[in-house]
N, C-alpha and C positions, 0 to 999 in steps of 0.2 A: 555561363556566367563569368565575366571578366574578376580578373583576381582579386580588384580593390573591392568590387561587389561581393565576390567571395567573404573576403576579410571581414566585413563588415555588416554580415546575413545574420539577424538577430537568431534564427535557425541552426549558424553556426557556432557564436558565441555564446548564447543559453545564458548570457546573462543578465536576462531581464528581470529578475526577481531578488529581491532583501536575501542574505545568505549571511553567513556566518560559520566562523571557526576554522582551521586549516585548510577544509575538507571544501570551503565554501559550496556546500549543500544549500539550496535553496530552502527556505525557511516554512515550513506546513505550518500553519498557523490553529490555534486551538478554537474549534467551531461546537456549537450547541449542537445536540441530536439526543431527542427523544428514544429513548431508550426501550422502551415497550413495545413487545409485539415484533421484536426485530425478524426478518427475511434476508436472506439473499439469495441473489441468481447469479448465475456465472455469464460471466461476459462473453464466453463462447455461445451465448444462449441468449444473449437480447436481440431484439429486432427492432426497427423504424415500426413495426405495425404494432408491435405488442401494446393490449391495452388493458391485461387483466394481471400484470406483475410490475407496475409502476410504482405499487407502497414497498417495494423491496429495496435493497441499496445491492450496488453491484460489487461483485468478486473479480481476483485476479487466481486461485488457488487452482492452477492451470501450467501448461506448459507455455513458457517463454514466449515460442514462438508464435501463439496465437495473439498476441497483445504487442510485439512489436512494433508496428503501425504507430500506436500511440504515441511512441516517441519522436519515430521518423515522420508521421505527417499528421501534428498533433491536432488540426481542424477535422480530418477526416469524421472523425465520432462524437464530435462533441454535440449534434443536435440529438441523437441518439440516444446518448450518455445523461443528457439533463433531463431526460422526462423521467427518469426516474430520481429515486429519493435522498438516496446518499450514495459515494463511491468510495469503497475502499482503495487504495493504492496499488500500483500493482506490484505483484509478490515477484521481483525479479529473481533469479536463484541466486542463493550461498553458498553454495556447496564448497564443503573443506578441500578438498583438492584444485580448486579454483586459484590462483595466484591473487593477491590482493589486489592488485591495480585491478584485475576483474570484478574480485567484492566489492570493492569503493565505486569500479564504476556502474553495476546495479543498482546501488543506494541512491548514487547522483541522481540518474532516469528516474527512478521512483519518484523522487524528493523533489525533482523539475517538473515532471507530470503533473502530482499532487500540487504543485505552486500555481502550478498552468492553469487545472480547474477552478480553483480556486480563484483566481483573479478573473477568472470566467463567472463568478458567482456563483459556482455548485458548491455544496457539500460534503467536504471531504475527509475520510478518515485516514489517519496513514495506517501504510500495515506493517510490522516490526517482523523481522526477522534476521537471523545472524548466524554466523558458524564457529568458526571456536572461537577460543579466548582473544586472539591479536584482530578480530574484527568487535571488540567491545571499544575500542576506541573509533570508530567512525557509524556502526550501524544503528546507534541512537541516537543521533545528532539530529541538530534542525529540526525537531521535535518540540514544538513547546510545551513546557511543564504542565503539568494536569489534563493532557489531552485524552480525549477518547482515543484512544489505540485498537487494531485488530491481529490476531494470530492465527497461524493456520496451525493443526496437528495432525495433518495429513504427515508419515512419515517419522513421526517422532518420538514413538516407542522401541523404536529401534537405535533411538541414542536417547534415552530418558536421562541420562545424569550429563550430557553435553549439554540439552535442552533445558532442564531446570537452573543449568548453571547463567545461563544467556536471558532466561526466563528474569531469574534473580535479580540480575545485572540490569534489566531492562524495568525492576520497579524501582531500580535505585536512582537510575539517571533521567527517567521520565517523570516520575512518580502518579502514571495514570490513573484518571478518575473510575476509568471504567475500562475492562477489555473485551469485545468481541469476540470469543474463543470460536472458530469455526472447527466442531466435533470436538471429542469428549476431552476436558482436562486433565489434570493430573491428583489426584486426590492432595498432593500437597501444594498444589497452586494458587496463591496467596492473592486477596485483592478485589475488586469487585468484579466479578465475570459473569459476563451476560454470553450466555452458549445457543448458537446457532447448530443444529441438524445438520450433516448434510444431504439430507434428504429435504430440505426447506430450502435447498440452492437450487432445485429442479423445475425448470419453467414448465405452468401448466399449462396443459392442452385445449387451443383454442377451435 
């Protein structure tokens, strides 16, 4: 690719999508979703052939590296990805020892992905996560207010008062209708939570 094609690879400059705020995160926008009966399956687990886990909405509560692709070659999944119901965002990592420009730059991919679906006309949920306190200014951004939100608690009894603090901060600046809890809350987790198994993320046997 010659360099002025370079320059100007909508692949490279990601900025196709409405964004806002310093962080210019692309903007998830807040979508309707039935609430009842919720499933999820992990994305390391759907197939082109599956035909008996389509009412589910998909997961990212995985290792990084299995979901990559999506960024780097975002057509790759999307026929894939749309036979089913809803997609949660993917869960890129926080992790506190992470230097910031790495937190801000998981949010971005997230928050580009979820735009990308979306103007594809899927259904998309975003998924909220964050690590300490200096990442509450950029990891609830571009969220619009009253959206259906999703969380993972894989790992977060092992810092319950980091996580309830992000938790906190996160019904303040979103003010979510509902949240997706994948595995068990917190007894004091405030809000409307709709709680996913994760034994309800396991794709049946066909």
């Amino acid at each position: 690719m010659k360099s002025k094609e370079f320059r100007n690879s909508p692949l490279f400059l990601r900025n196709d999508y409405k964004s806002e705020g310093e962080w210019n995160f692309p903007i998830i926008k807040r979508q309707e979703l039935d609430l009842n009966n919720l499933d999820l399956i992990s994305y390391s687990d759907i197939s082109s052939k599956d035909n008996k886990n389509l009412h589910k909405g998909v997961h990212f509560f995985i290792d990084d590296w299995r979901f990559e692709s999506l960024y780097d070659k975002p057509d790759r999944s999307v026929d894939t990805l749309s036979k089913y119901r809803f997609l949660l965002t993917p869960d890129y990592s926080l992790y506190a020892e992470m230097p910031l420009w790495r937190q801000i730059e998981s949010i971005g991919k997230a928050r580009w992905i979820g735009a990308n679906w979306q103007a594809r006309g899927l259904t998309v949920i975003p998924t909220i996560s964050w690590a300490r306190t200096q990442s509450f200014a950029f990891c609830f951004k571009s969220i619009e207010k009253h959206s259906t939100v999703a969380i993972g608690m894989i790992g977060c009894k092992k810092n319950h008062r980091s996580f309830m603090q992000g938790y906190n901060e996160m019904l303040v600046q979103i003010e979510p209708d509902a949240i997706i809890c994948f595995g068990d809350p917190f007894p004091e987790m405030l809000g409307n939570i709709i709680r996913v198994d994760y034994s309800a993320s396991r794709r049946e046997v066909h």
